[in-house]
C-alpha positions, 0 to 999 in steps of 0.5 A: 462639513470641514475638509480636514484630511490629517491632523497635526501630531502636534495635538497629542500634546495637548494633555489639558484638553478633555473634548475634541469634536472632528465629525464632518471631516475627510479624517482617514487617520489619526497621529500616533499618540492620541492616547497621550491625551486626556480626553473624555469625548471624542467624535470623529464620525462621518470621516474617512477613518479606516480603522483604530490603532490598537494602541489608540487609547494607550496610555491615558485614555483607557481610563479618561474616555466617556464618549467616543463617536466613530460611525459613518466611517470606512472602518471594516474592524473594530479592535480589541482596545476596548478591555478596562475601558471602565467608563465609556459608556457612550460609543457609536460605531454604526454605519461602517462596514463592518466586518468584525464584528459582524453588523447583527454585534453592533447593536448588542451594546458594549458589552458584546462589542468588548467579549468579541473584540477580546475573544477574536483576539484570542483565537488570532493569538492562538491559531498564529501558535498551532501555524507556528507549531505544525511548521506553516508561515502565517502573517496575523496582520491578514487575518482581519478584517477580512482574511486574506493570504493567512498563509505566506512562505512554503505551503507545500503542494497546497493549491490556490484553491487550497489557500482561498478555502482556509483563508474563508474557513479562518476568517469565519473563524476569527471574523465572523459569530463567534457562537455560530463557529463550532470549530476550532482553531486545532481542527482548523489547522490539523484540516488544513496541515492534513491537507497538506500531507495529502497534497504531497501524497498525491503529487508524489504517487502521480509522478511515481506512477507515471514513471512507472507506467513508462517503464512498463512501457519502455522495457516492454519494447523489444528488437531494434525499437528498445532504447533501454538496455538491461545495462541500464534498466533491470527487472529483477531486483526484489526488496522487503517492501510489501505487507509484513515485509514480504519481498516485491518485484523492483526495476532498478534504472541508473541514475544516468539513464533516469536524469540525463540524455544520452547522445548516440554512442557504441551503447545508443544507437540514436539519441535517447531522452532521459526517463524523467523527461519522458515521464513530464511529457506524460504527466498534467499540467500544474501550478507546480514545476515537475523538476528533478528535484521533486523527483528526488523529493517522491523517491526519499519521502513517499511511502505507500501502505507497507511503507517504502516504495523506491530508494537510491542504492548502488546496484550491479550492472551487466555492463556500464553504459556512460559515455563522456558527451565530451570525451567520448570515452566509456566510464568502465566499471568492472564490477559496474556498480553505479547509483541506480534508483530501486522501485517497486513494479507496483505501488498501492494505493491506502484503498487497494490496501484496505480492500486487500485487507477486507478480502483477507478478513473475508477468507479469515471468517469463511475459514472459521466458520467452515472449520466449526461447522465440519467440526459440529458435523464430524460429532454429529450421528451422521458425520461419525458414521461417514467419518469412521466409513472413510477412515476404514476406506483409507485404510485399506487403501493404504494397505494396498499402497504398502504392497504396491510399494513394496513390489516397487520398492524391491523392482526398483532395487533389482534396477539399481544392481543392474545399472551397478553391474552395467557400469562396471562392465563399462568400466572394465571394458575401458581398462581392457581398452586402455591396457590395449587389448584387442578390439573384439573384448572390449568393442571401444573405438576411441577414447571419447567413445570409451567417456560417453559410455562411462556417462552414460552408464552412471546417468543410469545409475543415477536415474535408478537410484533416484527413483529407488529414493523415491519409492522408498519414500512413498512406502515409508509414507504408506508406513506411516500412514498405516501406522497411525493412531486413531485420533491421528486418523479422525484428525488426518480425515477431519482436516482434509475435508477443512482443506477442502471445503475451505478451499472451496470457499476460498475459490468463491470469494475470490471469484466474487472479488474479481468480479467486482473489481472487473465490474468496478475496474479496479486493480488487484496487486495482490491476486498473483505476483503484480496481479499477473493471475487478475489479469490472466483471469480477466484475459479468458473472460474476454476471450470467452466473451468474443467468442459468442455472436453478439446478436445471439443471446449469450448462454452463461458457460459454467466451467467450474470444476465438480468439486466446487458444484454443492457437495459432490452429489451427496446430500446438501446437509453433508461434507464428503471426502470424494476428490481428497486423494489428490490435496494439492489441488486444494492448496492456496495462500490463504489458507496456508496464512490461516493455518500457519496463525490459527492451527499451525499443526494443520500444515502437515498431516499427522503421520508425518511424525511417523516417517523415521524409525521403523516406519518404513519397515513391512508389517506381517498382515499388512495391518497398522495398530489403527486398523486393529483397533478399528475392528476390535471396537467393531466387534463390541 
């Protein structure tokens, strides 16, 4: 054994020599050059080397080198030098630790050694490119021989734990068995640029929502303890942000009050910390500094299912609140439009988005069908039979309803000339009183008096004719009804019981939903306006539930109104009308969605189209054309 640590660059010079035998050294490194020379055999075993150049056998001994021995070394990669090296048939590269190749390749001949070589150098190549065009800063020198800190310069919210995992995802791509790796370089970087984007997700909607938890808080403070004014926190503000730009409630915060402290002044009885402040004392501990920076990052950059959730824009305040910390002297904005950011009172997440989709998918189908099966009902024998029963029920309802109205209308009529003549009574009682004629023709004390009465007198009037409009109303409804066709009939009586029974689906899987939810605890943003009806609902179960002994057993309480319970005391296999009178019980946003994109012609009922002309006029018998043609049918 020699004890040779370097050799001199001076060797690559000599172009003559053809054999150079260094094994048994402490070698851990050859000179640059060594491919100047013309070498056939090489060996350099049981030395120090930790790994070959990829220049080593440019330019000469690419095509001189027969022999190359550099086994029982430190090397962990072999690399990729070793294409057109047409006549080396002689190579030992055992007993390193070899990481890549693998060790089980070393044994495979030269072949497989150079097909690795050549492919891992491909895959460098090619995921360096993909890094370069999804915008991540990578260093290919720490792909190999074992991958280590792949990714340098800004990675975005990428934990370590995140870079440690594509580190050994890359190297077994690049450095391991290539015919074991079924990935590719395109699905290692979209996994991991993926990732990225829902690091910065989270991150985002984590600062977002804690700011929003603090409002919630701070602006549910009422009395001396209340540190944010409306001067600098509004509650009312709406935007176009939700599902298809449907208007949400926002708070809007100045700019002053979200970032600085506020010193006590005339506005801030005692000091006050900044809402970001409050907000990083809430939020965890990260590898990531909460700065206002980032804030400003979540506001501009996040968006939720329906897209925007916050901005900054200038908004209109009661009363500018800033004071100079220096000065002391108030800023004064009149009107006080400041920089203020919007946000929405409630931010969803992709899931509450999609479960909110599937309720509504749930309410589509149960509408469909409801529809189809009142329909195949309203054609069968039966339904014919209780469908022309209720259309001749309603009709002689709403001949009744015409009376009525009629006698109302013409009271109401009687009452207006009375508030007529009442009031101008009142007004010649005050001429009588300003042309100062004596008291006892006009009985007015004074000039207010003389006003009240007048004011009076005409809110009287007021209030007759208003209800005079409204009759009329109702009997040109009942006009209308009454005259009506007898398909607009099957119609009217066949959607009201789809108003009703879809209705009542709807209430059933609404409950269902909320039970689940309640079950499962998860939010519901869309059942009311910011889940306020979710948490109404989950208000009275809790009430209902304190209000039995624990130790007794709890009997189930069913309060559900006798529409919902099965089908009115009929039969199960019928629809009934029973409850119909009064549709706006049975009214709900689901379904209105419904019909206003399948069967919008369902919105209103068909003897609407009925309300002008002639429709408010009496009929003689007190019967419409529908009634007649009812009875003659009958009567064949």
């Amino acid at each position: 054994m020699n004890s040779i640590y370097e050799l001199p660059e001076c060797i690559t010079e000599l172009v003559h020599l053809t054999s150079l035998n260094l094994d048994a050294n402490e070698i851990h490194r050859l000179p640059i050059g060594m491919g100047n020379l013309h070498l056939k055999l090489l060996k350099v075993a049981h030395n120090r080397l930790e790994r070959l150049d990829e220049g080593f056998l440019a330019p000469n001994l690419r095509t001189t080198i027969e022999c190359l021995w550099v086994s029982n070394n430190n090397m962990q990669e072999l690399p990729a030098l070793f294409n057109g090296v047409e006549k080396l048939t002689d190579i030992h590269i055992d007993y390193n630790p070899m990481r890549s190749p693998p060790v089980e390749l070393l044994s495979e001949g030269m072949n497989v050694i150079i097909q690795y070589c050549r492919i891992r150098a491909e895959r460098v190549h090619e995921v360096k490119d993909l890094l370069d065009e999804y915008g991540f800063d990578s260093e290919p020198i720490n792909f190999s021989p074992e991958c280590r800190g792949a990714l340098t310069g800004e990675t975005g919210f990428l934990t370590p734990e995140d870079l440690v995992d594509f580190d050994a995802a890359l190297d077994t791509f690049v450095n391991g068995a290539y015919y074991k790796c079924p990935v590719s370089a395109a699905d290692l970087v979209d996994k991991v640029d993926a990732l990225k984007h829902e690091r910065e997700y989270v991150f985002y909607n984590m600062m977002l929502q804690e700011l929003l938890r603090i409002l919630e808080k701070e602006t549910g403070i009422s009395g001396k303890k209340k540190r944010f004014s409306g001067n600098v926190v509004r509650q009312n503000l709406k935007k176009e942000w939700g599902k298809d730009q449907d208007e949400v409630n926002c708070y809007a915060v100045t700019l002053d009050a979200l970032l600085r402290e506020t010193p006590k002044n005339q506005y801030v009885k005692k000091f006050r910390p900044s809402l970001f402040q409050l907000m990083v004392e809430e939020l965890p501990v990260t590898v990531f500094e909460y700065t206002p920076e980032l804030l400003k990052d979540a506001i501009n950059k996040f968006e939720g299912p329906y897209g925007h959730v916050a901005m900054i824009d200038k908004v209109k305040f009661d009363k500018d609140e800033y004071v100079d910390p220096e000065t002391g002297k108030e800023r004064r904005k009149f009107p006080c439009v400041v920089p203020a950011l919007v946000i929405a009172k409630v931010i969803y997440t992709a899931t509450e988005a999609r479960r909110r989709a599937e309720e509504d998918d749930m309410y589509w189908n149960a509408f469909q069908q409801t529809e189809d099966d009142i329909e195949d009902w309203c054609e069968s024998k039966v339904g014919r039979k209780r469908l022309q029963q209720e259309m001749k029920k309603r009709q002689k309802l709403v001949a009744k309803d015409v009376q009525t109205g009629e006698a109302t209308k013409r009271e109401k009529e009687t009452a207006v000339h009375g508030a007529e003549d009442t009031l101008e009574l009142i007004n010649q009682r005050k001429k009588d009183f300003d042309a100062g004629k004596p008291a006892h023709l006009h009985k007015i004390s004074s000039v207010t008096e003389a006003i009240d009465l007048i004011a009076s007198g005409e809110d009287k009037l007021s209030e007759a004719k208003r209800e005079l409009r409204i009759a009329d109303k109702a009997l040109k409804e009942s006009h209308a009804k009454l005259r009506m066709k007898k398909k607009d009939q099957v119609t009217c009586c066949t959607d009201d019981l789809k108003r009703k029974f879809c209705h009542k689906e709807w209430a059933r899987i609404l409950e269902e939903q909320r039970s689940l939810s309640d079950r499962r605890g998860w939010r519901r943003p869309w059942d009311g306006e910011d889940g306020e009806e979710f948490a109404t609902w989950l208000a009275v179960k809790a009430t209902k539930a304190r209000s039995h002994d624990e130790e007794e057993e709890l009997e189930e309480v069913d309060d559900t109104p006798d529409w919902l319970k099965g089908d009115d005391g009929e039969n199960d296999d019928e629809y009934s009308w029973e409850n119909t009178a009064n549709l706006e019980q049975y009214e709900s946003e689901a379904y209105t969605r419904y019909l206003t994109a399948e069967r919008p012609e369902g919105l209103a009922p068909p003897w609407k189209q009925h309300l002008g002309g002639d429709a408010a006029e009496g009929r003689g018998n007190g019967k419409g054309d529908s009634e007649e043609e009812e009875e003659e049918e009958e009567e064949e």
